[in-house]
C-alpha positions in Angstrom: 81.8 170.7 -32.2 84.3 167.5 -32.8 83.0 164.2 -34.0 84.3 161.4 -31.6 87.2 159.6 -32.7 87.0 156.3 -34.0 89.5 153.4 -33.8 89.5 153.9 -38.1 90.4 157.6 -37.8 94.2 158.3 -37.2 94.0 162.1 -37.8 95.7 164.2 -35.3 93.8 165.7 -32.4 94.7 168.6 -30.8 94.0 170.6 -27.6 94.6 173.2 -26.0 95.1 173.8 -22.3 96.1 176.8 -19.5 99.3 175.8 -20.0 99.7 174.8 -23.5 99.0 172.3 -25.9 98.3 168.4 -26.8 98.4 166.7 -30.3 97.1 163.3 -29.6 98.9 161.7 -33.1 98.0 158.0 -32.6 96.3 155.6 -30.2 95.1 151.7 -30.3 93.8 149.3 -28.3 96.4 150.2 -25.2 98.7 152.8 -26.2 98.4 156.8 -27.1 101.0 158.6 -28.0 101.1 162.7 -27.6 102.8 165.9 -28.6 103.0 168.0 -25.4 104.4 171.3 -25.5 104.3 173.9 -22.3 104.8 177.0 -22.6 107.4 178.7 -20.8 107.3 179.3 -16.8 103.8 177.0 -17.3 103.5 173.8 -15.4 101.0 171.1 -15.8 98.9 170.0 -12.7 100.8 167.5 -10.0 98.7 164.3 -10.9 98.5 160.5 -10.7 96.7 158.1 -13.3 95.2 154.8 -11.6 95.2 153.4 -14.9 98.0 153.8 -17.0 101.2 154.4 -17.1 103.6 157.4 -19.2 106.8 157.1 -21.0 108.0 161.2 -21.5 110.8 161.6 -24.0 111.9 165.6 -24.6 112.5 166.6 -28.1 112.6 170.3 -27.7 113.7 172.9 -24.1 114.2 171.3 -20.6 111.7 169.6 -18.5 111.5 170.2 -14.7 110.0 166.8 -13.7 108.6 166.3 -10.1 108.0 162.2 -9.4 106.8 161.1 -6.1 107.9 164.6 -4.6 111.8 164.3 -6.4 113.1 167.1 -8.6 114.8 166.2 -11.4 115.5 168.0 -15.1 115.2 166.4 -18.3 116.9 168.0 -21.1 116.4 167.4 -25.6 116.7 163.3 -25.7 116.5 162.3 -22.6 113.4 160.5 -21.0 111.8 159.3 -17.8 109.4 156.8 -16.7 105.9 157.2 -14.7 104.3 154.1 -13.1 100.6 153.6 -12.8 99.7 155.5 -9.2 102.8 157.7 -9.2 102.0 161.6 -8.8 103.9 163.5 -11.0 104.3 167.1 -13.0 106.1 168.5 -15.7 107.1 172.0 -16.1 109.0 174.7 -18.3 111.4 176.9 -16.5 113.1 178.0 -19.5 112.1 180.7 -22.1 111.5 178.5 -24.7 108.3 176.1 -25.3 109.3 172.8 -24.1 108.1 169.7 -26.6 108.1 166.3 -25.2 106.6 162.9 -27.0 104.5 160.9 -23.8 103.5 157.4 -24.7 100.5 156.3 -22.7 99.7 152.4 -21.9 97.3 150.8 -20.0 93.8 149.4 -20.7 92.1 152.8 -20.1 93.9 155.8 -21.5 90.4 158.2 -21.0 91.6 162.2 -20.0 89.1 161.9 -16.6 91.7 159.3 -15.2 93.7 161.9 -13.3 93.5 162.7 -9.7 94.6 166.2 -9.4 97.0 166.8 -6.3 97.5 170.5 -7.1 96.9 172.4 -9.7 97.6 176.7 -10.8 94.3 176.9 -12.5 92.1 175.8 -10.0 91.2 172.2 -11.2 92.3 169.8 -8.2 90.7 167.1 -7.3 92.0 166.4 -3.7 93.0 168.9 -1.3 
């Protein structure tokens, strides 16, 4: 089992999910910052945060990015903004794992703020 992390400890945390994986790398007093990658044809659940707000930037593949039910791809450098509220999804249609850097803010950055919309592995929250 992990120890909790503590405001002192800036080791990297990772996770892994149905889809992929999560490096948290550093986080403060209103701001994480993560390593996402998806795997290919994997897509994260379509979600909203009440409290915080995401800045994506992709650093490796192509992001299919859904915001507020709009399409739009992402490609190696580019980034998009979501605001606090807005439901949104990433996913990887290419063959490659996609890598993208998300910088969190807001003054509660804890993983049970997300309202699930939809979900492929059975974890939504609102039907």
């Amino acid at each position: 089992m992990r120890e909790a992390k503590t405001e002192a400890d800036n080791s990297p945390r990772y996770d892994e999910r149905p889809w992929g994986s999560f490096t948290v790398l550093d986080e403060g007093r209103g701001y994480k910052v993560k390593r996402i990658e998806v795997l290919p044809g994997k897509r994260l659940s379509y979600q909203r945060h009440a409290r915080r707000a995401e800045h994506w930037m992709v650093v490796a593949g192509e992001a299919r990015v859904t915001l507020d039910g709009a399409e739009l791809t992402v490609r190696d450098g580019e980034t998009v903004d979501v605001a606090v509220g807005a439901a949104h999804r990433v996913e990887n249609p290419g063959a490659e794992t996609l890598v993208f850097i998300e910088v969190q803010r807001g003054d509660y950055l804890g993983e049970d703020d997300i309202t699930r919309l939809s979900d492929d592995y059975g974890r939504a929250t609102m039907k």
